[in-house]
Each structure stands twice: as C-alpha cells, then as structure tokens.
C-alpha positions, 0 to 999 in steps of 0.5 A, a space after each residue: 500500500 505504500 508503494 501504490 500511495 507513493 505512486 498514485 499520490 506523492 509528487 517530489 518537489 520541482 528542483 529549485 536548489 541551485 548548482 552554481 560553480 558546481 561540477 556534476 558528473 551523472 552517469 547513464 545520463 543519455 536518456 531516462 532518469 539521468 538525462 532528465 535529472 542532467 537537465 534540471 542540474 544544468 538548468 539550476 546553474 551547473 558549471 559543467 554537467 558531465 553526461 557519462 555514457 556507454 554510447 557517445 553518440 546517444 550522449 551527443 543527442 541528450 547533450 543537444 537535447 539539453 542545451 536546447 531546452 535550458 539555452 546554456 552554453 554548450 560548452 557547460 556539457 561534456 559527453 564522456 565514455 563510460 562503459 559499466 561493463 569494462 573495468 580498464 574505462 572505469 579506471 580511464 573515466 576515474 583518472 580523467 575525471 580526477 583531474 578535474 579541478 573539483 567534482 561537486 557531484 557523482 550521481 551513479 545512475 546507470 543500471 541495467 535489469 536482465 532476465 537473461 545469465 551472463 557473465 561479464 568479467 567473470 561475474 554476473 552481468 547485473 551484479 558486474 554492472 549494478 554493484 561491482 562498478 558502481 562502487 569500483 567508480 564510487 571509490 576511485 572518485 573519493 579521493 577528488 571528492 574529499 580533496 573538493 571538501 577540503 579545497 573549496 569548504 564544500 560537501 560533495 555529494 556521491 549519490 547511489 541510485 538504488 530502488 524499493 526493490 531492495 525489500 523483494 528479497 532477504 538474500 538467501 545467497 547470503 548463506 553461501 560461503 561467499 555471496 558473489 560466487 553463489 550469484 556467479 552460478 548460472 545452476 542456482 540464479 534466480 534472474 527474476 530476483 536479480 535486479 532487486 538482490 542488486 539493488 539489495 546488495 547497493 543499501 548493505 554496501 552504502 550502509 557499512 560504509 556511509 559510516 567509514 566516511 564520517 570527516 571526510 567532508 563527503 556526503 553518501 547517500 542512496 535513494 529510491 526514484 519509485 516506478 517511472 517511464 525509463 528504458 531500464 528494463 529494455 532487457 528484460 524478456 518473457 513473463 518478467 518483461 510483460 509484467 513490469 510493462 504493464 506495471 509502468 503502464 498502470 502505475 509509473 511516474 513521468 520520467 522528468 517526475 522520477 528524476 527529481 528525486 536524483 537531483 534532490 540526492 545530489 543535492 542534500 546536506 549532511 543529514 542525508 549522509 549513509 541513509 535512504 531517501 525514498 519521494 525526495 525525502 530521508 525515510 529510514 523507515 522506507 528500508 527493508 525490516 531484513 536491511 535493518 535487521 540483525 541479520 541484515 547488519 551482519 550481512 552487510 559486513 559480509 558483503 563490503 569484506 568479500 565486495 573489497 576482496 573483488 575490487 582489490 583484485 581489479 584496482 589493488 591498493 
C-alpha cells in the first residue's frame, strides 16, 4: 500500500536548489532518469554537467537535447565514455575525471535489469554492472571528492541510485560461503530476483560504509526514484518483461517526475549522509525490516569484506 500511495499520490518537489560553480558528473545520463535529472542540474546553474555514457553518440543527442531546452552554453556539457561493463574505462573515466579541478557531484545512475545469465568479467552481468562498478567508480572518485571538501569548504555529494526493490528479497545467497560466487552460478540464479538482490546488495554496501566516511567532508547517500517511464528494463524478456510493462503502464511516474528525486540526492546536506531517501525525502523507515535487521547488519559486513576482496583484485591498493 505504500508503494501504490507513493505512486498514485506523492509528487517530489520541482528542483529549485541551485548548482552554481558546481561540477556534476551523472552517469547513464543519455536518456531516462539521468538525462532528465542532467537537465534540471544544468538548468539550476551547473558549471559543467558531465553526461557519462556507454554510447557517445546517444550522449551527443541528450547533450543537444539539453542545451536546447535550458539555452546554456554548450560548452557547460561534456559527453564522456563510460562503459559499466569494462573495468580498464572505469579506471580511464576515474583518472580523467580526477583531474578535474573539483567534482561537486557523482550521481551513479546507470543500471541495467536482465532476465537473461551472463557473465561479464567473470561475474554476473547485473551484479558486474549494478554493484561491482558502481562502487569500483564510487571509490576511485573519493579521493577528488574529499580533496573538493577540503579545497573549496564544500560537501560533495556521491549519490547511489538504488530502488524499493531492495525489500523483494532477504538474500538467501547470503548463506553461501561467499555471496558473489553463489550469484556467479548460472545452476542456482534466480534472474527474476536479480535486479532487486542488486539493488539489495547497493543499501548493505552504502550502509557499512556511509559510516567509514564520517570527516571526510563527503556526503553518501542512496535513494529510491519509485516506478517511472525509463528504458531500464529494455532487457528484460518473457513473463518478467510483460509484467513490469504493464506495471509502468498502470502505475509509473513521468520520467522528468522520477528524476527529481536524483537531483534532490545530489543535492542534500549532511543529514542525508549513509541513509535512504525514498519521494525526495530521508525515510529510514522506507528500508527493508531484513536491511535493518540483525541479520541484515551482519550481512552487510559480509558483503563490503568479500565486495573489497573483488575490487582489490581489479584496482589493488
């Protein structure tokens, strides 16, 4: 019932903070939600916006899409390549941003939702994707983020786009001798449960380490945009695929609605620090009972240590 009065009832509020002298950097930003949340960034101010894309081209189109509709300077957007599926263009996109002279905010919305197994640099493509990439970037741009903090007395914001699908499941993979390798076998993987066990697998990640980053100037936080009209599930097939249409056809928020609950993260203050926003808003309460649990705490820790283990083997320290 919440999920229903949230959709049919709540309306985000119409961005009005402003961004001047900041420098944005959203990921999937060629269309859907971070096309639209680049464009209220830029129409609030924004310095520079950064659309990170995996297809230039398409990054290209929303870039002149943008422009036209806020009448900036072009030069204020910059299309940048960034393909989720390739660590060595994480590490490239992570380096080049790093030389920026400040970064204001990272907002990681790309994702990807899938029915179909595949392994993408030995690891399920959507955890690859949704969880090990996400944070791969997230940490190789800490170290701006803070130097930012430090050097202009400003608290930049590192946003995770996650979902209330968090709360369709508790896990069970958890139970296993390492969660990342039971979500690698394609004889176990339950596909129809994969985008929320991502979107799961982000709220535990951010919750044990959110405190980690206390006094560091950096503000983490993830939130929830709700059901809304993207082209996140372009890849989803069969009975799942059939389902969610008619879900986002009955019940979905507007694309532009939906982003204005990325640019209320990427723009909230310390209180949002470590915790869910959920309509625009912090709702701790808008956490899954099994995030909040005992269980759920220890398997947060058993998630950032083996999460650690893999990215350790990808950028060693």
């Amino acid at each position: 019932m919440g999920f229903l009065y949230s959709q049919f009832f709540v309306t985000p509020a119409y961005p009005t903070r402003s961004f001047a002298g900041e420098t944005v950097i959203v990921t999937g930003a060629n269309v859907g939600l971070g096309k639209e949340a680049a464009r209220h960034i830029t129409r609030l101010g924004a310095s520079k916006v950064i659309l990170a894309c995996r297809n230039t081209t398409a990054g290209e189109e929303a870039k002149h899409d943008i422009v036209s509709t806020t009448k900036v300077n072009p030069a204020t957007i910059e299309v940048w390549q960034l393909d989720l599926n390739s660590y060595d263009s994480i590490k490239d996109f992570a380096n080049r941003a790093s030389a920026l002279p400040r970064i204001d905010v990272l907002l990681e919305n790309a994702a990807i939702a899938t029915s179909n197994f595949q392994l993408v640099n030995g690891h399920e493509s959507t955890v690859t994707v949704n969880v090990i990439s996400t944070f791969l970037l997230a940490l190789l741009m800490l170290p701006k983020l803070k130097e930012t903090s430090k050097q202009y007395n400003v608290q930049p914001r590192l946003v995770i786009v996650s979902s209330e699908v968090h709360s369709y499941t508790d896990l069970p993979e958890r139970k296993a001798p390492n969660t990342f390798d039971e979500l690698d076998n394609q004889s176990t993987a339950n596909m129809s449960q994969r985008y929320p066990t991502s979107k799961l697998l982000e709220v535990l990640v951010v919750r044990e380490i959110a405190p980690k980053l206390n006094g560091s100037g950096v503000i983490l936080n993830m939130l929830n945009p709700g059901l809304c009209h993207s082209s996140l599930s372009r890849n989803t097939a069969g009975l799942q695929g059939i389902v969610f249409w008619l879900m986002k056809t009955l019940l979905a928020r507007s694309t532009e609605v939906g982003s204005r609950t990325l640019v209320a993260g990427a723009a909230a203050d310390e209180d949002s620090h470590g915790e869910y926003m959920h309509d625009a808003m912090v709702a701790d309460e808008a956490v899954s009972s099994f995030v909040k649990s005992e269980d759920g705490k220890k398997t947060s820790q058993k998630i950032w240590t083996e999460l650690k283990e893999v990215l350790e083997k990808i950028e060693p320290v």
